[in-house]
Biotite code that builds the C-alpha atoms (Angstrom):
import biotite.structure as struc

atoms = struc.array([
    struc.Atom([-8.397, 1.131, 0.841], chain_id="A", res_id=1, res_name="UNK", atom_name="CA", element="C"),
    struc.Atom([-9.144, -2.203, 2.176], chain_id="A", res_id=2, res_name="UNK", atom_name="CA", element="C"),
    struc.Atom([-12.376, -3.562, 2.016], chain_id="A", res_id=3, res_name="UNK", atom_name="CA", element="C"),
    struc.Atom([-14.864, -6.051, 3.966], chain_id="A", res_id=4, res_name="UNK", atom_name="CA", element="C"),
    struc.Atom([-13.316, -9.200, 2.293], chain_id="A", res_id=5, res_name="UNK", atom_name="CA", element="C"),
    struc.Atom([-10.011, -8.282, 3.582], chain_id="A", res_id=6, res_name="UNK", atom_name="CA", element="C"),
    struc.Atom([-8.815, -7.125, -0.119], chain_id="A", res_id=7, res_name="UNK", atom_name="CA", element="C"),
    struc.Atom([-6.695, -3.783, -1.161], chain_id="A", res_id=8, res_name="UNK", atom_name="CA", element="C"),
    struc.Atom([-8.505, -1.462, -3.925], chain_id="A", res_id=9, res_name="UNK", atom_name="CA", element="C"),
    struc.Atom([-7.604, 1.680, -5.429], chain_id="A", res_id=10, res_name="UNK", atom_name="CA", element="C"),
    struc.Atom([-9.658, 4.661, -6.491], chain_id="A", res_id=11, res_name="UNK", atom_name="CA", element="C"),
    struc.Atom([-9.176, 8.108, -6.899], chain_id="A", res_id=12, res_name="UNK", atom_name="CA", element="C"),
    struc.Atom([-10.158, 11.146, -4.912], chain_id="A", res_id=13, res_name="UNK", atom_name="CA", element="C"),
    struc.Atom([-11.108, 14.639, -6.793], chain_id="A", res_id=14, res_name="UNK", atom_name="CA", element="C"),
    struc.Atom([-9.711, 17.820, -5.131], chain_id="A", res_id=15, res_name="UNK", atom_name="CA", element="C"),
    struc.Atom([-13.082, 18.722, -3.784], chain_id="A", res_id=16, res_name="UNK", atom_name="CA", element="C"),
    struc.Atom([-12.775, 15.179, -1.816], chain_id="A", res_id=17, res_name="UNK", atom_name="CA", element="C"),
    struc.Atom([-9.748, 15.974, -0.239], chain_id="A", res_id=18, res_name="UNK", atom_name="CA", element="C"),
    struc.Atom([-10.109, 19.788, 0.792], chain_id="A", res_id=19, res_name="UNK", atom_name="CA", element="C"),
    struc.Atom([-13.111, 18.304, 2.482], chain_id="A", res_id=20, res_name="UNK", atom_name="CA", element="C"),
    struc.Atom([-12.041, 15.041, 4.258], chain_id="A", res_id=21, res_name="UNK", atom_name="CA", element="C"),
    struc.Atom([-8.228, 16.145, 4.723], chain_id="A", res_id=22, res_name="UNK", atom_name="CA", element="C"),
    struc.Atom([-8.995, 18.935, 7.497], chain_id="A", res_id=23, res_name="UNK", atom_name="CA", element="C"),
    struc.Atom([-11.645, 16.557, 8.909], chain_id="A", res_id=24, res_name="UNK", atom_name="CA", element="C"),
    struc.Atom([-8.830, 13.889, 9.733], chain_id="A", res_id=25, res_name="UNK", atom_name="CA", element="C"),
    struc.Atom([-6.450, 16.443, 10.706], chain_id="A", res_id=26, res_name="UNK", atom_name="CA", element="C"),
    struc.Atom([-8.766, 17.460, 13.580], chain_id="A", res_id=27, res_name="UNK", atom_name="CA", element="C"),
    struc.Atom([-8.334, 14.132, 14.420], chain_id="A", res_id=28, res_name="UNK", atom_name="CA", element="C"),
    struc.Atom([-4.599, 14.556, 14.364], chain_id="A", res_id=29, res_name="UNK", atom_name="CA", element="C"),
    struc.Atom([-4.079, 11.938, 11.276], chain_id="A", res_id=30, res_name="UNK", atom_name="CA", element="C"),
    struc.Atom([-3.292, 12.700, 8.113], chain_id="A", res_id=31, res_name="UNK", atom_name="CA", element="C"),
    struc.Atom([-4.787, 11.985, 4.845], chain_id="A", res_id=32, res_name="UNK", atom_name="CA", element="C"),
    struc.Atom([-1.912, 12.375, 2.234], chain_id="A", res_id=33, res_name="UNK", atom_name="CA", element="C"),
    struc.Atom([1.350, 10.614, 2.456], chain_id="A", res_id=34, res_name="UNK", atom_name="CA", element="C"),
    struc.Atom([4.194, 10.187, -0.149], chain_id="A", res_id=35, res_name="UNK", atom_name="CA", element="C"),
    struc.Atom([5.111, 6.982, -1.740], chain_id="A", res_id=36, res_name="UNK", atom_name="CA", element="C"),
    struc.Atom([7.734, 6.958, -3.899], chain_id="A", res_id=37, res_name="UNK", atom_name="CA", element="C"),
    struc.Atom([7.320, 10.377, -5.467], chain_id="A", res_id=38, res_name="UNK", atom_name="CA", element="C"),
    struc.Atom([3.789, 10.122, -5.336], chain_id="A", res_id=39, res_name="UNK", atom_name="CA", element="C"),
    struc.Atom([1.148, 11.604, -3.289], chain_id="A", res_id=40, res_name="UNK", atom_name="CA", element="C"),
    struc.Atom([-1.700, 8.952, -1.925], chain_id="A", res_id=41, res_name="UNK", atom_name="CA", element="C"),
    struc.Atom([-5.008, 9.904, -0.002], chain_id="A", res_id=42, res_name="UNK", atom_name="CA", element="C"),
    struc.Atom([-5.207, 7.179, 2.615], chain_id="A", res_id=43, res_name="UNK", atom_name="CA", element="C"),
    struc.Atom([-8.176, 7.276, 4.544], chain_id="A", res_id=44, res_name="UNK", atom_name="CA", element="C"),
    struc.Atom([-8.107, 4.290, 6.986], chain_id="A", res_id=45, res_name="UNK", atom_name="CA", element="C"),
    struc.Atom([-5.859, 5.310, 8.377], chain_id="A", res_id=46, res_name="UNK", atom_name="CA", element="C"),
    struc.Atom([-5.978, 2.687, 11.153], chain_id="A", res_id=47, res_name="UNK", atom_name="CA", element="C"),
    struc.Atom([-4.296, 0.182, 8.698], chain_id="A", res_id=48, res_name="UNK", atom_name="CA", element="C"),
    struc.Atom([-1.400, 2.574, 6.920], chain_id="A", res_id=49, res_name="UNK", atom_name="CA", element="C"),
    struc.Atom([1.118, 0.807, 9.298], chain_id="A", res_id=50, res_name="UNK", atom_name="CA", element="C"),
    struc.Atom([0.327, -2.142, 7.079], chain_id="A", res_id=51, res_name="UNK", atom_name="CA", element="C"),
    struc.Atom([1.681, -0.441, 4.494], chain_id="A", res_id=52, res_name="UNK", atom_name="CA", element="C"),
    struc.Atom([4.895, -0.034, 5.731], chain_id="A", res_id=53, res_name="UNK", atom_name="CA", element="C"),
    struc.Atom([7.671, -1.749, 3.862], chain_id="A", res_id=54, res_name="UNK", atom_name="CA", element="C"),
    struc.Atom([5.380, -3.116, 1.432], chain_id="A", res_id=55, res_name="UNK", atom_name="CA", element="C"),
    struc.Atom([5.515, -2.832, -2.075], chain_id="A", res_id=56, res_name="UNK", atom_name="CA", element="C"),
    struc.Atom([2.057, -2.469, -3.895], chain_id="A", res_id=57, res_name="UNK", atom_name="CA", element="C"),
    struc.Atom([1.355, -4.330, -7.081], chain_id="A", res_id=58, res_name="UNK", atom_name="CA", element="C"),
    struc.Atom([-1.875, -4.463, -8.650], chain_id="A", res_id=59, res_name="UNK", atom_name="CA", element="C"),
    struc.Atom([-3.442, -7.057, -10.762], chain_id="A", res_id=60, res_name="UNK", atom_name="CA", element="C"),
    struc.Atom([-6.767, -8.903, -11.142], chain_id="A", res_id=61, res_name="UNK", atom_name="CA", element="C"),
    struc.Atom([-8.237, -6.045, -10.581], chain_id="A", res_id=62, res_name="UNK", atom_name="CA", element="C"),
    struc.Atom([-6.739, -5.509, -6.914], chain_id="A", res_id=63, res_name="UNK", atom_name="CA", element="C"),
    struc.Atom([-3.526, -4.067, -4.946], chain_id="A", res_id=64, res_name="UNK", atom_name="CA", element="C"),
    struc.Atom([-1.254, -7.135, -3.608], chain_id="A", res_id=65, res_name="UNK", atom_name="CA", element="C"),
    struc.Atom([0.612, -6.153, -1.123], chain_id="A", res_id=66, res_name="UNK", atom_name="CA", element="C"),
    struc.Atom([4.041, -8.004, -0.854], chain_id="A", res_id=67, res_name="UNK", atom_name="CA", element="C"),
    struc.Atom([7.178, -7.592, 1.097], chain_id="A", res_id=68, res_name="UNK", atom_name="CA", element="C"),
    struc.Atom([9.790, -4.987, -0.573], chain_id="A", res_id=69, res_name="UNK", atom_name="CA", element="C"),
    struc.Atom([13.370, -6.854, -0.736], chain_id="A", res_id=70, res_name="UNK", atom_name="CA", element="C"),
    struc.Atom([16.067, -5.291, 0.872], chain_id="A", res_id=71, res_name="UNK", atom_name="CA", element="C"),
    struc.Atom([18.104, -4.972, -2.848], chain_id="A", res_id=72, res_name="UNK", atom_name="CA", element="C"),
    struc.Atom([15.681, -2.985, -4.218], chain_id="A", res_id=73, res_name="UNK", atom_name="CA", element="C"),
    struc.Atom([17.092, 0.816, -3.957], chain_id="A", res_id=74, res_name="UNK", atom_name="CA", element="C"),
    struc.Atom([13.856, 2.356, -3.135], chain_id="A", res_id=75, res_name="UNK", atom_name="CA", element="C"),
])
């Protein structure tokens, strides 16, 4: 998630979170869960996952830094 001071977090979602807010954005006709590299993330702005997109997620300080993914790397 990104919050109000324009920085990317991570947190994690129990199984009651997502059977409850994954069929509410799906009546919206957006998803919730998406795969990223073998793994499954909830994202739930989902307004900003296109800023995602060819990114490659690193996290340190205490916060996700998103940086470009190089075209070498096989992934």
């Amino acid at each position: 998630m990104r919050d109000l001071e324009e920085c990317w977090t991570i947190g994690a979602y129990g199984p009651e979170n997502i059977e409850h807010v994954a069929p509410e954005l799906e009546r919206l006709g957006k998803p919730l869960l998406y795969s990223a590299d073998g793994f499954v993330v909830a994202i739930p702005q989902f307004d900003l996952v296109s800023e995602l997109v060819g990114k490659l997620a690193d996290y340190r300080d205490n916060r996700l830094v998103l940086n470009d993914r190089e075209s070498h790397i096989g992934i």
